[in-house]
N, C-alpha and C positions, 0 to 999 in steps of 0.2 A: 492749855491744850490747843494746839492748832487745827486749824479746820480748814484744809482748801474748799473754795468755793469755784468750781469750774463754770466760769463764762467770759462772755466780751462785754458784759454789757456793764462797764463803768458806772455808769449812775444807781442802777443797783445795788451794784454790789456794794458802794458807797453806803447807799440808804440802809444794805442789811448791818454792816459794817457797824452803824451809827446806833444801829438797836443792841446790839450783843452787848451781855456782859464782858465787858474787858477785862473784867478779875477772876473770871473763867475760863476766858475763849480768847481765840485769836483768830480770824477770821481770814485765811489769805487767796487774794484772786488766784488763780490758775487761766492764764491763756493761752496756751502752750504746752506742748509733748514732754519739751525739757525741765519746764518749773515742775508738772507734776513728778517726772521721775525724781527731780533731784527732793521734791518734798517724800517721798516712798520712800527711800533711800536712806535720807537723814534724818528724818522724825518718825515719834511714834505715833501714825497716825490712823486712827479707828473709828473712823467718822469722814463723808465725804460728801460734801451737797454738788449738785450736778443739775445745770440748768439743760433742760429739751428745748428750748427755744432757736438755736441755732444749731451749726451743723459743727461744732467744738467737737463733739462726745468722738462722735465720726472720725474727724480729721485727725485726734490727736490717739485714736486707738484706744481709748480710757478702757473699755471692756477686760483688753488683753492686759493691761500694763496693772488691774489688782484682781485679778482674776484669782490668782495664787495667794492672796491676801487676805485678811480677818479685816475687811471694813465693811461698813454697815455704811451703804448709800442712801441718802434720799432726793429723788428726783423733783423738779419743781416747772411749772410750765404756765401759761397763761389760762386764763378760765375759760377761754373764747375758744381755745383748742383742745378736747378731750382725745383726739388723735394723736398730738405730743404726750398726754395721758400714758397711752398705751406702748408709745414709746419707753416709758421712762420703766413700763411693768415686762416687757421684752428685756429691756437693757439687764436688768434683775435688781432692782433698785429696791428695798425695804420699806418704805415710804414715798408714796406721791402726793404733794400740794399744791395747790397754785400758788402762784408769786404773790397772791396778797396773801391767802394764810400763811407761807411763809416771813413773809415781812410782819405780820402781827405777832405771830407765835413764835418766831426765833429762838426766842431761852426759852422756854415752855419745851417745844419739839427738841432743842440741844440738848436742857438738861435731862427728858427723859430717853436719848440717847444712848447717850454717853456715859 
């Protein structure tokens, strides 16, 4: 199952990367309008993690571009910012965690997903 993970932030994503089951999941960065359309497009994909830490979500239109879509987001943000928080609960995202529950709980939160 592929999973974009929208962000910029490489080392991250890296680290989430390095946790997931590989014989489950597939994990792929999203940095950009065009990766995720073309991931919409060509996979079936029903699951979507979305970092609030930067101004991604914004710039690349994520809202509009699965609005018409059966995915099930979950936002992730730092613990130091509960206002990213609120972001990710406006954006209409199914789940909020910060970046270390998400890095601990990865398969745990994917497989009861998915």
């Amino acid at each position: 199952m592929i999973i974009p993970v929208v962000t910029k932030d490489i080392m991250y994503f890296s680290r989430l990367k390095s946790k997931i089951n590989v014989n489950k999941y597939n994990l792929v960065q999203v940095k950009n309008r065009k990766e995720i359309e073309n991931i919409l497009s060509n996979e079936n994909c029903s699951l979507l993690i979305v970092d609030f830490s930067d101004d991604l979500v914004k710039s690349i239109e994520l809202k509009d571009l699965i609005k018409n879509k059966d995915i099930f987001s979950v936002g992730y943000y730092p613990h130091i910012n509960e206002n990213l928080k609120q972001n990710a609960i406006k954006f209409g995202t199914g789940k909020q965690v910060t970046r270390n529950q998400l890095f601990k709980n990865i398969n745990d939160i994917v497989d009861e997903l998915s």
